[in-house]
N, C-alpha and C positions, 0 to 999 in steps of 0.2 A: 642330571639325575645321579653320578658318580660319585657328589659328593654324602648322598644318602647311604651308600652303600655302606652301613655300618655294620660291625661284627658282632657277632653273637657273645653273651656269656653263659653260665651255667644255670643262671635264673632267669636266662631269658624261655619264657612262655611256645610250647610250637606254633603257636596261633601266627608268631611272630617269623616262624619260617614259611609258611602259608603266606604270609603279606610280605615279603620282602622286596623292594622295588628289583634287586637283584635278581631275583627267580621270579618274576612278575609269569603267567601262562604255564608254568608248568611246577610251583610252589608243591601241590598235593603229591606230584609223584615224588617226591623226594622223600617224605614220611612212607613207612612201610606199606598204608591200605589207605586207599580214597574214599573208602564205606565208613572208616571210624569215627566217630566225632570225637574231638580235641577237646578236653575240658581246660577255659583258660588260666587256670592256675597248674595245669602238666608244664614242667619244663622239662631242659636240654637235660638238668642234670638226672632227672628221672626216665629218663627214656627209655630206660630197660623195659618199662611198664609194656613196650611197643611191639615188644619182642619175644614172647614169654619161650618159646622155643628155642632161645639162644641163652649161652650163658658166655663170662669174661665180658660181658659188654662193658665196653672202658667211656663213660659218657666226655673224658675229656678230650680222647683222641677221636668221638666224632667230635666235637665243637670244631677241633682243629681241621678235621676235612671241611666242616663247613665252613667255615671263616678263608679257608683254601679255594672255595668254590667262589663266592664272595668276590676274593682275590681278583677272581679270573676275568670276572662279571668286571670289577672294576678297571682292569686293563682292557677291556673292550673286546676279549675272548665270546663269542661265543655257546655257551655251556650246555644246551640240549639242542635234539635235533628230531623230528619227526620221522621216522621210516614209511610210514604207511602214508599213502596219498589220503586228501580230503575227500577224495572220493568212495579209497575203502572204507574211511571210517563212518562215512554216509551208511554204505549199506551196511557195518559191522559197528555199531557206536563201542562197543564194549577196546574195540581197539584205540579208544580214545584215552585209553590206561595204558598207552604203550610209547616207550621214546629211546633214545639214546645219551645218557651226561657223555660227556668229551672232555678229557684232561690232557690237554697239548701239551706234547714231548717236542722233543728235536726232533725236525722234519728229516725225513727219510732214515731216522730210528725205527727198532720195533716197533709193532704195537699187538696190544693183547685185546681182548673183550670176555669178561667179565658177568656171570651168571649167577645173583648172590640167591638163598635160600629162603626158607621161610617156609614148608613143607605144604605150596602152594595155595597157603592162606594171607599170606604176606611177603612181602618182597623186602630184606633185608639190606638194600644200597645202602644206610647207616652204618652198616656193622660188617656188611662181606662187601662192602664196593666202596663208596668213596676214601673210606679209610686205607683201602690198598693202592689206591690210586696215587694217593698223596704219596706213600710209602713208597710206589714208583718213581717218583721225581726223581732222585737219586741215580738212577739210571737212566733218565731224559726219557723214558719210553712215553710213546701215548698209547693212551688209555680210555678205553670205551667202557660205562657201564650199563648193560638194560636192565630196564623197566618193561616188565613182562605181563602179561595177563595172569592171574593166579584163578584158582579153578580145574584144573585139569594138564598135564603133562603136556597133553596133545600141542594144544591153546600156544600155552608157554613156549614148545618146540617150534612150531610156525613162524612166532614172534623172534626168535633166535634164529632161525634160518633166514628171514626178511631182514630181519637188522644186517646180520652179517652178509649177503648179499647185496646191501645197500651203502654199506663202507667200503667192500670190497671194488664196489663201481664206482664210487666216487676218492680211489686211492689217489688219482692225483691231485684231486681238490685238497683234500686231506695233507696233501705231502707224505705218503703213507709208502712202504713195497710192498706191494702184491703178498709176496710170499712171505716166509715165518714168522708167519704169526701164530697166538698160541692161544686158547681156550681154557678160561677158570671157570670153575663152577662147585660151588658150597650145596650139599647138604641137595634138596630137592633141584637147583640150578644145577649143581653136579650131573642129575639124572637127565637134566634137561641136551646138558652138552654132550652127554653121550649119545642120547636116542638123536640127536642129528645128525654127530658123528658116523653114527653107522647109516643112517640112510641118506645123509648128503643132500644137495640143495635138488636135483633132479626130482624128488621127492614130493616137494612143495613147490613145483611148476617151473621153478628158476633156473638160469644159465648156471652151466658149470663155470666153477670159482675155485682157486686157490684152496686146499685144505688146510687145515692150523700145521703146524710144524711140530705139535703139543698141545697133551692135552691135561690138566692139572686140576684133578680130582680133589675134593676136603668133604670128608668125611659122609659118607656115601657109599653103598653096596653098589655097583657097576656089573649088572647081570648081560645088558645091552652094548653089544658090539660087533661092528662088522670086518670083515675080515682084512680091507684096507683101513682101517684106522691108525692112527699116528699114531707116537709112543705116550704110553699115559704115565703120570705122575700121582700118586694115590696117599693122604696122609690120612690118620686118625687119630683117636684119643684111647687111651687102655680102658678109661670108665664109658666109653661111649654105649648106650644102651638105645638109641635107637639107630645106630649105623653099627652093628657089633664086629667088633674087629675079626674074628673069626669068620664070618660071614666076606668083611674085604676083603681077609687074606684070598678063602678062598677063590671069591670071582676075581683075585689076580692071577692065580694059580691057573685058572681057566683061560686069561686072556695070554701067559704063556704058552699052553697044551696048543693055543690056537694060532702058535707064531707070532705072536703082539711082543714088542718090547714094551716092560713096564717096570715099576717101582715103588714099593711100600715105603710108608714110615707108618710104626705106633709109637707114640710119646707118650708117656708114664701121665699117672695123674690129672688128667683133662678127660672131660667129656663130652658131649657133643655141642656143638655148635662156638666154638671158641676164638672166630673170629681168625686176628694177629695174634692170639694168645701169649700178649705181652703179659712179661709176669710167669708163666708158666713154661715147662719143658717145650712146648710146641714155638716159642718165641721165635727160632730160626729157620722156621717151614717156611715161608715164604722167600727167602733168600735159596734155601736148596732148591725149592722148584725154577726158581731163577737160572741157577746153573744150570737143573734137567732141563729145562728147554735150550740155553743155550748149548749145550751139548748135544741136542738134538739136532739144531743148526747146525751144528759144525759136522756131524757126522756125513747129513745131507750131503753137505759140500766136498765132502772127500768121497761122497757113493757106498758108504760103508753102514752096517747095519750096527757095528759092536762098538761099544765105548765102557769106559768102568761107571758109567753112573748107570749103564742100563742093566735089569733083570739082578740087579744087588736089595740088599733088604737088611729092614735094621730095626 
């Protein structure tokens, strides 16, 4: 069947990611909503159409995540993974919207997991997940992305604490270490990773687990936090009008007052939802928050709470 695994182009139809022997069982969660229907002359290069909440969406750099994902399929990787048993989704079908992509790094590297946005009407892994993934490569990390329930924060929050309590148990299958790891999250997935940050997996029934080492906000008002929470990483856009940067600054200011290490960025000229925002002042946010987590690691390990990347703003 490997040698079907053909790659995408920019006129290829989604109908055509829907069917791909590659993503054969879990095709629909890849697209943002499993409700839409796909008209078969929409393609890849249109895909913005998917997203109407997001802007910079670059339709070349998703091809290339998927044609990446593809990749993986055909090296016999892998690529998605169920969290919830066939039994919860018996008595909960609606969690039959829910899974794990997996982008295999260098074993016993990092790894992060990945919260993309969509202001829980859709789930943006296009544009806030696989695309960052790929962009991990570079650093051999692996990379988890969810597929969330959209509907309600709550929903969403469960599904994030189940996933990540279910990688975290199976770290050695994985080839995974327990510890720092780090928490992304765009936009409504932002607010997702925080409301579990602060109440932690005891919460939702679960054994205590490893906390992230980091946690790295995009463009998101961050009101919800508890008082052990990791250091967070916070960027935004100057035009952003539905995360207003004034509103971020301030609940950083707050997550200060309250003894949290944290860290701003607003970049000129961008608005919400901008993804990589290749092209744009924001193009090297995701390389900084790179550093802020690993500087978070490193602080850990020397027992020290101060570093120059912490509680600076720019």
């Amino acid at each position: 069947m490997k040698k079907h695994f053909q790659h995408f182009t920019l006129n290829s139809p989604l109908n055509d990611i829907l069917n791909h022997p590659a993503f054969l069982d879990f095709g629909p969660l890849i697209l943002p909503t499993t409700q839409q229907f796909y008209d078969d002359k929409t393609t890849i290069k249109h895909i913005e159409e998917l997203m109407p909440l997001h802007s910079c969406i670059n339709a070349t750099n998703i091809l290339k995540s998927l044609n990446a994902m593809i990749d993986l399929r055909r090296e016999g990787y892998n690529l998605f993974y169920r969290f919830y048993s066939d039994k919860d989704i018996e008595l909960d079908p609606t969690k039959n919207n829910t899974g794990l992509f997996f982008f295999k790094g260098k074993p016993e590297a990092n790894w992060l997991l990945i919260c993309p946005g969509g202001a829980f009407q859709y789930v943006a892994s296009l544009h806030e997940g696989f695309p960052y993934a790929v962009h991990f490569k570079k650093y051999n990390f692996n990379v988890f992305v969810l597929r969330y329930r959209t509907g309600s924060l709550e929903d969403a929050t469960a599904d994030l604490a189940a996933a990540a309590a279910w990688i975290l148990s199976r770290a050695n299958k994985f080839r995974l270490k327990a510890t720092d790891w780090s928490l992304w999250g765009s936009s409504a997935g932002a607010n997702i990773a925080a409301a579990f940050s602060a109440k932690g997996f005891a919460a939702y029934g679960l054994p205590d687990a490893p906390k992230p080492a980091a946690l790295l906000f995009q463009y998101a008002v961050i009101d919800d936090f508890g008082a052990q929470d990791p250091p967070s990483f916070t960027v935004v856009g100057a035009l952003d009008r539905r995360a207003n940067p004034t509103d971020v600054v301030a609940c950083e200011n707050a997550r200060v007052q309250a003894g949290l290490r944290t860290r701003h960025m607003i970049f000129p000229d961008v608005g919400h939802g901008f993804g990589l925002g290749l092209g744009t002042p924001a193009e090297d946010w995701i390389d900084l928050a790179v550093m802020f987590w690993q500087a978070c690691i490193a602080a850990a390990a020397l027992g020290i709470r101060s570093h120059p990347l912490f509680d600076s703003r720019r």
